[in-house]
C-alpha positions as CSV (number, residue, x, y, z in Angstrom):
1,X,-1.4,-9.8,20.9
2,X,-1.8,-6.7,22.6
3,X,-5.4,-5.3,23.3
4,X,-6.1,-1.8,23.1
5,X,-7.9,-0.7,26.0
6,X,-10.3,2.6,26.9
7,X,-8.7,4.3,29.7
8,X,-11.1,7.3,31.5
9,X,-9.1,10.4,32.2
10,X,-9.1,11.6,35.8
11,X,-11.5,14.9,36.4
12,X,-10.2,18.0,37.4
13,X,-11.0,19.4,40.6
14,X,-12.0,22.7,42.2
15,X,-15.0,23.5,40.1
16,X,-13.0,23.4,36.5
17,X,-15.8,23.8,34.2
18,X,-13.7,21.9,32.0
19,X,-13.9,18.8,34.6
20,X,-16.6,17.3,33.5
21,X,-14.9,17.2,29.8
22,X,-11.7,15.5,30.4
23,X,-14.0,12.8,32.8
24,X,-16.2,12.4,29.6
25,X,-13.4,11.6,27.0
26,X,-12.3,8.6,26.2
27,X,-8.6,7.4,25.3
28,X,-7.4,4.4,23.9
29,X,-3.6,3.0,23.5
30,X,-3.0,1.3,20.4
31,X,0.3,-0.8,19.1
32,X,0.8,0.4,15.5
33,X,1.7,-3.7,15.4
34,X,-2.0,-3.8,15.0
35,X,-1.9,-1.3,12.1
36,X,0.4,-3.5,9.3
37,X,-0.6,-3.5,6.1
38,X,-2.1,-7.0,5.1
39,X,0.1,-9.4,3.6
40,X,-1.3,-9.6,0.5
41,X,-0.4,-5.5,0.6
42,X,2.9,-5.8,1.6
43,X,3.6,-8.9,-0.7
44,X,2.6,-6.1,-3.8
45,X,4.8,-3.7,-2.2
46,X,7.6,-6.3,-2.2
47,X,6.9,-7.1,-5.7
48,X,6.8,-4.0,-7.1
49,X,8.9,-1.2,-4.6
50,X,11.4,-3.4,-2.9
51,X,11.6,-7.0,-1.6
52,X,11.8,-5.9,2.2
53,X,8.3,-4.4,2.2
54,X,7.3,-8.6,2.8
55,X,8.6,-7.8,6.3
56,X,6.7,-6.4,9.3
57,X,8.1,-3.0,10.7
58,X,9.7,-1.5,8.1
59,X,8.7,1.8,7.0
60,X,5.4,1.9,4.8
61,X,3.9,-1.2,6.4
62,X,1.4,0.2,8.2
63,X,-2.0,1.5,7.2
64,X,-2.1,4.9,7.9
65,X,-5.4,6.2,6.9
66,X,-7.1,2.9,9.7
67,X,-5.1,5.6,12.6
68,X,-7.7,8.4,11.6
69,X,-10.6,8.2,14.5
70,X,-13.4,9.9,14.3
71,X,-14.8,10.8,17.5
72,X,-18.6,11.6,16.7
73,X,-19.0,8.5,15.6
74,X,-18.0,4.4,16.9
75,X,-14.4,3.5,15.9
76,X,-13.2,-0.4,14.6
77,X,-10.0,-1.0,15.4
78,X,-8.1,-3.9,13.7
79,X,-6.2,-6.6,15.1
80,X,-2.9,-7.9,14.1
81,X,-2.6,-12.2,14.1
82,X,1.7,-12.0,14.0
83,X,1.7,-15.9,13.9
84,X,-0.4,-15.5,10.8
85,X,1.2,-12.5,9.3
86,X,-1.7,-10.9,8.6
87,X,-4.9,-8.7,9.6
88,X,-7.6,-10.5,11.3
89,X,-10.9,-10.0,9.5
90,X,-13.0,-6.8,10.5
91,X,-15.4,-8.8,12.4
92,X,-13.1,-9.5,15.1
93,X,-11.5,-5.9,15.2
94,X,-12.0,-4.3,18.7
95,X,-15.4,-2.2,18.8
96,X,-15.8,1.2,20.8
97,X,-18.5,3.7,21.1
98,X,-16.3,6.6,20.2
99,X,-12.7,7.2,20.4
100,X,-11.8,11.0,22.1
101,X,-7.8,10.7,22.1
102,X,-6.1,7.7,20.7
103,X,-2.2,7.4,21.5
104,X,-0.1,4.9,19.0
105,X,3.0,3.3,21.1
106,X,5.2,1.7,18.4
107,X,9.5,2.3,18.1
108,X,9.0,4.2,14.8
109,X,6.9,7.2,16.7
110,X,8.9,10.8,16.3
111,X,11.7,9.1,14.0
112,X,12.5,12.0,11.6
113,X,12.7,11.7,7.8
114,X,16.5,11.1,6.2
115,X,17.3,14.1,3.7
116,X,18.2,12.7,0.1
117,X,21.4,13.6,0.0
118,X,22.5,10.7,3.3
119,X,20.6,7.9,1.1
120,X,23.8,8.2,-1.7
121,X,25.4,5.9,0.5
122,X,24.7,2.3,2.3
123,X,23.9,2.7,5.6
124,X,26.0,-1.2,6.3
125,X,27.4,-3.8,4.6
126,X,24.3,-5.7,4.5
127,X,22.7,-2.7,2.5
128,X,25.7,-2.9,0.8
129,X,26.1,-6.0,-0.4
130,X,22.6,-7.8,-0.2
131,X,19.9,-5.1,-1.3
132,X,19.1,-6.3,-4.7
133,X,17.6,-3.1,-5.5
134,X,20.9,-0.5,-5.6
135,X,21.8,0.7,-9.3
136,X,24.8,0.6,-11.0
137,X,26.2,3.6,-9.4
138,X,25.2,2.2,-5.9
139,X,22.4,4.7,-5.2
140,X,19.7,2.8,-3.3
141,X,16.5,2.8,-4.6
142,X,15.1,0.7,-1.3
143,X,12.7,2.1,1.4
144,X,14.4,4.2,2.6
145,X,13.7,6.1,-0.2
146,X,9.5,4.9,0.1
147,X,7.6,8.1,0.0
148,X,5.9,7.1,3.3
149,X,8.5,8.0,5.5
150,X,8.2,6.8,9.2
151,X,7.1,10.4,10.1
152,X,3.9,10.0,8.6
153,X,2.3,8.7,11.7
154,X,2.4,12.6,12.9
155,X,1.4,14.1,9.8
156,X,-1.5,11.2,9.8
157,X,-2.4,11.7,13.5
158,X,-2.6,15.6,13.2
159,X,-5.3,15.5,10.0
């Protein structure tokens, strides 16, 4: 398990009225691995959407609306247990004061959004042949048509 930690920005010299600022804030790295839905909310997913959405990673797994920090006010972070597949309770979520710049690392970060018209065909033969969700015609209906693409990290980040 990875811990976020609060890293204090260097000041900037010379006078910089703004100096004082950038020593004040306070940024914190964050794996989006600590961000998956719980398992209970990714087993409805997979009951309902498609059967992948039981698996970590895949897009619209994550909680989006836990990335929004306040910074006028003290933050909860949560924690990720991978051997238990699931959220740790809020109670042992990392604490902080306030949160000035948070920065998700996570492989999905600045992956763009697939236009309609290149999800008419498989992207393999395992999408091919094993996704239980493509219709007659062989149109997918799977996530990668989920309406929470992967680029919703920006569009949650910027809000």
């Amino acid at each position: 398990m990875r811990a976020s930690r609060a890293v204090p920005l260097p000041a900037a010299g010379g006078g910089d009225p703004a100096a004082g600022a950038i020593a004040a804030t306070v940024a914190v790295t964050v794996s989006l691995d600590d961000f998956y839905l719980t398992r209970a909310r990714r087993q409805a997913l997979a009951a309902h959407v498609h059967p992948l959405f039981t698996t970590r990673g895949v897009p619209g797994t994550h909680d989006l609306p836990l990335l929004r920090v306040h910074s006028d006010r003290p933050v909860s972070l949560p924690v990720f247990d991978k051997l238990a597949d699931d959220r740790l309770p809020p109670q042992h979520w990392r604490q902080f004061d306030r949160i000035d710049l948070l920065i998700p690392e996570g492989w999905c970060i600045g992956a763009r959004l697939q236009l309609a018209a290149r999800l008419t065909e498989p992207i393999d033969t395992l999408e091919a042949g094993e996704d239980p969700t493509r219709t007659a015609s062989g149109a997918p209906t799977s996530t990668r048509r989920w309406p929470e693409p992967t680029n919703a990290f920006g569009r949650c980040l910027m809000h």
